[in-house]
Backbone as a ProteinNet text record, in pm:
[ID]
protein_1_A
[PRIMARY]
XXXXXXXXXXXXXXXXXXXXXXXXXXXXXXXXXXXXXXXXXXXXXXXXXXXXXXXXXXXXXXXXXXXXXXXXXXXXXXXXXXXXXXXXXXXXXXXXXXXXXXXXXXXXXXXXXXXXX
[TERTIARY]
-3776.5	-3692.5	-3708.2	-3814	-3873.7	-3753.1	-3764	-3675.6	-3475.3	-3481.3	-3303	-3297	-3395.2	-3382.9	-3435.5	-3476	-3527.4	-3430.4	-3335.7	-3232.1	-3090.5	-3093.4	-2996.7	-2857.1	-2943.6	-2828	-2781.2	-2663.8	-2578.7	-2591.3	-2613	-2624.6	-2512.2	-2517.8	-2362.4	-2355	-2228.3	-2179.7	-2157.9	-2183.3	-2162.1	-2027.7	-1993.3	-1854.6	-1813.5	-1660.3	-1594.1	-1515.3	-1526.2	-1448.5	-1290.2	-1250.8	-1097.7	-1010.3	-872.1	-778	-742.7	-763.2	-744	-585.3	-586	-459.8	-392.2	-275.5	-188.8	-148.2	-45.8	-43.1	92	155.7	270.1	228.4	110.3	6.7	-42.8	-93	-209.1	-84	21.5	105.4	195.2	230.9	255.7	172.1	55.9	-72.2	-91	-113.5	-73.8	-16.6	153.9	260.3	240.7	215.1	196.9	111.8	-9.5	-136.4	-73.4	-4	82.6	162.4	275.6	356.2	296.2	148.1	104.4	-8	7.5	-89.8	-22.2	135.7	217.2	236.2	278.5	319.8	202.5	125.8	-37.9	-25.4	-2.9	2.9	100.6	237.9	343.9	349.1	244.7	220.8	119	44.4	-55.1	1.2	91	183.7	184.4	295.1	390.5	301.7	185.6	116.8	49.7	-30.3	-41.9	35.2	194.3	264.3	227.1	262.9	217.8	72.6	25.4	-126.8	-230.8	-201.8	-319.1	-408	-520.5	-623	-657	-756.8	-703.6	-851.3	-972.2	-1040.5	-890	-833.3	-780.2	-614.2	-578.5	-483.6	-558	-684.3	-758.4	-748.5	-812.7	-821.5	-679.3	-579.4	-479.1	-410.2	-410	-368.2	-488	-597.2	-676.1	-620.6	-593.2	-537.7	-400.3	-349.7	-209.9	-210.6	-313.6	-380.3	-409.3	-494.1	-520.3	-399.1	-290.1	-207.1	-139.2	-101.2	-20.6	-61.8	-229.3	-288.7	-318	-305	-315.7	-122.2	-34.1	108.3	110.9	89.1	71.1	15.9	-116.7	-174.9	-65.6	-2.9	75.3	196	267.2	324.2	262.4	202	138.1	137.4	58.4	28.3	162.5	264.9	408.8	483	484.5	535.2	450.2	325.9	261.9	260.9	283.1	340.9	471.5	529.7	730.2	709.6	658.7	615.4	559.4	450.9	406.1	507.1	558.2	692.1	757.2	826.3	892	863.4	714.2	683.3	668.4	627.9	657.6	724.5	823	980.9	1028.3	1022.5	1034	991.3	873.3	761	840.7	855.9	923.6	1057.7	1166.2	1295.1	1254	1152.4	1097.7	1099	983.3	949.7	1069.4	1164.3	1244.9	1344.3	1404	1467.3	1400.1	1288.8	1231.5	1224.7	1234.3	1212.4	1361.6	1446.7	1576.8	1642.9	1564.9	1645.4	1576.7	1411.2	1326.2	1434.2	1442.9	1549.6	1668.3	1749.7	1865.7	1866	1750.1	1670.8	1670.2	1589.9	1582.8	1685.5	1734.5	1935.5	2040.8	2010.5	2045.8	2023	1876.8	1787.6	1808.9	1857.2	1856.7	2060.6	2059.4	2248.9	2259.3	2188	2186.5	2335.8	2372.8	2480.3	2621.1	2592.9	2700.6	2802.2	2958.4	3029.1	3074.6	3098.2	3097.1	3252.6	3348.5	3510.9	3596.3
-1545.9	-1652.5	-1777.1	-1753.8	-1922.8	-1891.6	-1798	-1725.3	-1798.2	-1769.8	-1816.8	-1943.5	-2010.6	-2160.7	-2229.9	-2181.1	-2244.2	-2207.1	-2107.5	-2079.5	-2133.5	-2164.8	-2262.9	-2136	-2003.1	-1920.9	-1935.8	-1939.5	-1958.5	-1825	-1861	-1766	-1699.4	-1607	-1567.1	-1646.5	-1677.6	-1717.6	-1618.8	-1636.2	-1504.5	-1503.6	-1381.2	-1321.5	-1359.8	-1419.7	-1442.5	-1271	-1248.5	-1130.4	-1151.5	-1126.5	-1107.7	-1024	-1030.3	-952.1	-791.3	-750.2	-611.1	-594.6	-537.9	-503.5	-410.4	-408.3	-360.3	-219.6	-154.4	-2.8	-71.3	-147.3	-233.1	-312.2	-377.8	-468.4	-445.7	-275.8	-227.4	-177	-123.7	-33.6	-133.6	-266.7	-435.8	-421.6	-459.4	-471.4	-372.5	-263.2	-181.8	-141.8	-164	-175.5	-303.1	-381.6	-522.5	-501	-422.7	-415.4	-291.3	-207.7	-122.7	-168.4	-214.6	-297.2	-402.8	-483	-556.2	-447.6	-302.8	-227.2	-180.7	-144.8	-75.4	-219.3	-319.8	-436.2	-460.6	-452.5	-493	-341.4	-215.6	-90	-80	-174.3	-198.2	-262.8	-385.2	-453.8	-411.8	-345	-276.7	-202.2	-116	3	-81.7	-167.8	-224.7	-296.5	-360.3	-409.3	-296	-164.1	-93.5	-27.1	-4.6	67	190.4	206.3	364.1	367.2	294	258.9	313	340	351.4	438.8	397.7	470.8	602.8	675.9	804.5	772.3	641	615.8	536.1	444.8	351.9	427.7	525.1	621.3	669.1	721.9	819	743.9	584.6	530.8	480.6	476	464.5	538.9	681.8	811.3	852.8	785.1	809.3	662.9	524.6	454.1	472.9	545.4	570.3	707.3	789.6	859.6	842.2	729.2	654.4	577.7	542.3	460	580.5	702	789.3	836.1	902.6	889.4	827.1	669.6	541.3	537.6	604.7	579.5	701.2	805.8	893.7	852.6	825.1	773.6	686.5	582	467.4	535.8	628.7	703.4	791	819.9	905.4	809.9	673.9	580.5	556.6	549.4	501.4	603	804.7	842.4	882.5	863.9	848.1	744.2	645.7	477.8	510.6	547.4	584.3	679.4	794.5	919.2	852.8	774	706.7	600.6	513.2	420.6	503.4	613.1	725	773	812.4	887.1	810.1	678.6	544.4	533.6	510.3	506.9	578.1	713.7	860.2	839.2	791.6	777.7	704.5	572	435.7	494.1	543.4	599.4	707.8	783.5	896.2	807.4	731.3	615.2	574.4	491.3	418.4	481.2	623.4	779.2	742.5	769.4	837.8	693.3	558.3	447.8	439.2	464.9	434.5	544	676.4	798.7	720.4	712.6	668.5	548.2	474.4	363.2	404.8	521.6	554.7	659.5	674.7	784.9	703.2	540.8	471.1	369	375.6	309.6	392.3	503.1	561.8	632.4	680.5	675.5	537.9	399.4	244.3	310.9	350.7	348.2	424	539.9	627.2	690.1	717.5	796.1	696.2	575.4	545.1	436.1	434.6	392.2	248.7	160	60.1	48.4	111.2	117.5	73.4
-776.8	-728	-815.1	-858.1	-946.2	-1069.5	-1142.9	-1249.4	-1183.4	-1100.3	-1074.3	-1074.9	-986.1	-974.7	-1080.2	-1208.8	-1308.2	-1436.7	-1424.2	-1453.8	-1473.8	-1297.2	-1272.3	-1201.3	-1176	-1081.2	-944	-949	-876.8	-741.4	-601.8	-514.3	-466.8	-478	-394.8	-274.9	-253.6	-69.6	-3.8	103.6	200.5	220.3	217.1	219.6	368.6	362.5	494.4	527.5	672.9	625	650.3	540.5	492	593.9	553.7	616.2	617.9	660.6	638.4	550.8	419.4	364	444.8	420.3	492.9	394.6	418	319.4	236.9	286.4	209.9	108.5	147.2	49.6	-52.4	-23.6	-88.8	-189.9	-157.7	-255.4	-347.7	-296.2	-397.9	-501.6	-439.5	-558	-650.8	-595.8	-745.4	-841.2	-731.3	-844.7	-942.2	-890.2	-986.1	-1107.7	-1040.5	-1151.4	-1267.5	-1149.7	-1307.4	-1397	-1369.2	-1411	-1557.9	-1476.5	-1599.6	-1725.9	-1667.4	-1761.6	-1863.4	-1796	-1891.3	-1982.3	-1915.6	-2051.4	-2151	-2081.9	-2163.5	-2263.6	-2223.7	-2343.9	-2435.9	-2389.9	-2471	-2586.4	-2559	-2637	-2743	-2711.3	-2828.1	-2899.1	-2828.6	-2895.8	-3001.4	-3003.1	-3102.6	-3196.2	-3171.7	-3268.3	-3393.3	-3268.6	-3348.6	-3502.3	-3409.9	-3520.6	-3595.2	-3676.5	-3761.6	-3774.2	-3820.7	-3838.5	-3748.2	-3646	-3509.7	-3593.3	-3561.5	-3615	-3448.2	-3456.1	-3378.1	-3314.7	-3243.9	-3180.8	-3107	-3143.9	-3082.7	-2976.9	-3096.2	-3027.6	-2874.8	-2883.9	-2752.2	-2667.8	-2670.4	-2597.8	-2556	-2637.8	-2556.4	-2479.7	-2502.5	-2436.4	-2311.2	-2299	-2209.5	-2084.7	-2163.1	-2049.5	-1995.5	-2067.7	-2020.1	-1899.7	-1906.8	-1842.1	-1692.9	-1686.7	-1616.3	-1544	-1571.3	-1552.6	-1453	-1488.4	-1440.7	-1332.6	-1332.7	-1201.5	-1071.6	-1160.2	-1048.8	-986.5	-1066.7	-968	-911.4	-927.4	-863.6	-720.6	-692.3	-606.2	-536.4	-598.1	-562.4	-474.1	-555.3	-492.1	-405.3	-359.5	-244.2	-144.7	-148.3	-59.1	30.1	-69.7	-28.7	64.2	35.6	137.1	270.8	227.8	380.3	449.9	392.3	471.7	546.9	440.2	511.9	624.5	610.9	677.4	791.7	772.1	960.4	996	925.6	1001	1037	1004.3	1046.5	1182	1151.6	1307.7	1404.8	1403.2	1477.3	1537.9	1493.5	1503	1589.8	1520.8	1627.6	1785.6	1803.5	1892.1	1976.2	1943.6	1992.5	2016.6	2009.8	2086.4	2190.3	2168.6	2292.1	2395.3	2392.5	2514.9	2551.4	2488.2	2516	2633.8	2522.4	2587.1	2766	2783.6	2851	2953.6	2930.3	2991	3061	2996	3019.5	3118.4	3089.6	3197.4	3311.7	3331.6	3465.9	3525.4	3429.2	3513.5	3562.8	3508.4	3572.2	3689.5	3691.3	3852.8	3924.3	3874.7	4024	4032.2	3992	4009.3	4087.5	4071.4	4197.8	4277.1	4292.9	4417.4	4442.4	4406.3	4485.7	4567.2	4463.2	4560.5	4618.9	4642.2	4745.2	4765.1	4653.4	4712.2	4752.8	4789.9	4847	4726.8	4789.3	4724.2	4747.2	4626.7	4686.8	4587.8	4550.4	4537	4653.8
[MASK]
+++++++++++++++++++++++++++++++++++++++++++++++++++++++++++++++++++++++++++++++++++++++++++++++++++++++++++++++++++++

């Protein structure tokens, strides 16, 4: 401890706990972070040019690698998001279905039959 404070290190703060991301959130953020990987590989491309030496090629065919796996994923995240709003959804008209017949049982179990023409 003498070593940090004679140092001059900085303590971590204790972590507040944060918001739970959402699957809409989580699938933003990655598109974003893709989006800036491909521009960030675009840009090397083109600097490279004919020239790429074949350490700097690997490593680019290994991040582009990487890039394809991470939308893959991205895309996965996205139709199991749609897929549960979906079944949600589904869920939420059953009830509703099923709220709305109960009310039209006791609307007329209330009229009993009779006419009021």
């Amino acid at each position: 401890m003498a070593l940090v404070k004679r140092e001059g290190w900085k303590l971590r703060t204790r972590r507040t706990p944060g918001r739970i991301e959402t699957a809409k959130q989580t699938i933003a953020r990655l598109k974003g972070l893709l989006q800036s990987r491909v521009a960030s590989l675009e840009g090397r491309i083109g600097e490279l040019g004919a020239a790429a030496e074949d350490a700097t090629t690997e490593r680019e065919i290994r991040a582009t690698n990487m890039l394809v796996r991470t939308l893959e994923k991205v895309l996965d995240l996205e139709r199991k998001d749609s897929s549960e709003r979906n079944r949600a959804r589904k869920q939420r008209r059953v009830v509703d279905d099923a709220r709305r017949e109960e009310l039209a049982r006791k609307l007329e179990a209330l009229h009993g039959g009779r006419n009021y023409s």
